[in-house]
Residue, then its C-alpha position, 0 to 999 in steps of 0.5 A: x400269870x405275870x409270865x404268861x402277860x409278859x410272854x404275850x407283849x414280847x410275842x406282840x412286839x416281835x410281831x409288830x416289828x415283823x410287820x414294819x420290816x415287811x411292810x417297808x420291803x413292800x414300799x422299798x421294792x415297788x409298792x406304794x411310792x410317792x413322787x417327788x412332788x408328793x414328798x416336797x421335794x422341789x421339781x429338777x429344772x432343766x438348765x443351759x449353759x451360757x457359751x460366753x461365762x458359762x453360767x447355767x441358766x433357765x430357759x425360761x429366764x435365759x436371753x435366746x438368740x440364734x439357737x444360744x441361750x445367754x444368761x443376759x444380754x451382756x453376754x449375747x452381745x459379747x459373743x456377737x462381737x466375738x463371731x464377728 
C-alpha cells in the first residue's frame, strides 16, 4: 500500500514537472510575451549626441538649433563661435 501511494506521487511529480518544461517552451518559442512595459522595465529612450562635448541627450531636454541638438546653451554658443 505505502509502495503504490509513493509510486503515484513520483508519477505526479515527473508529470507536474513535465508540464512547467512544456509550458515554458511554449512561452519561450512565441507564445504568451509580455512587453517590456508589462514586465516593469522601463521604456528605451532615443538619445543624441551633443556635436561640441559629446553628451548623449533627449530631445525632449536637448537645446535645438539648426538641425543640432546641444545639451545646454553653453554648448550651442560654443559651437556657434567655432562655425564662425
Amino acid at each position: 500500500m505505502l509502495g503504490r501511494l509513493l509510486e503515484l506521487i513520483v508519477l505526479l511529480l515527473v508529470i507536474r514537472a513535465a508540464w512547467r518544461t512544456l509550458s515554458s517552451l511554449v512561452t519561450i518559442s512565441g507564445g504568451v510575451r509580455k512587453s517590456p512595459a508589462a514586465r516593469g522595465e522601463p521604456q528605451a529612450k532615443h538619445l543624441v549626441r551633443d556635436p561640441v562635448c559629446g553628451t548623449y541627450v533627449s530631445p525632449d531636454s536637448a537645446v535645438y538649433q539648426d538641425g543640432r541638438y546641444f545639451c545646454s546653451e553653453k554648448c550651442r554658443d560654443d559651437y556657434k563661435r567655432q562655425a564662425s
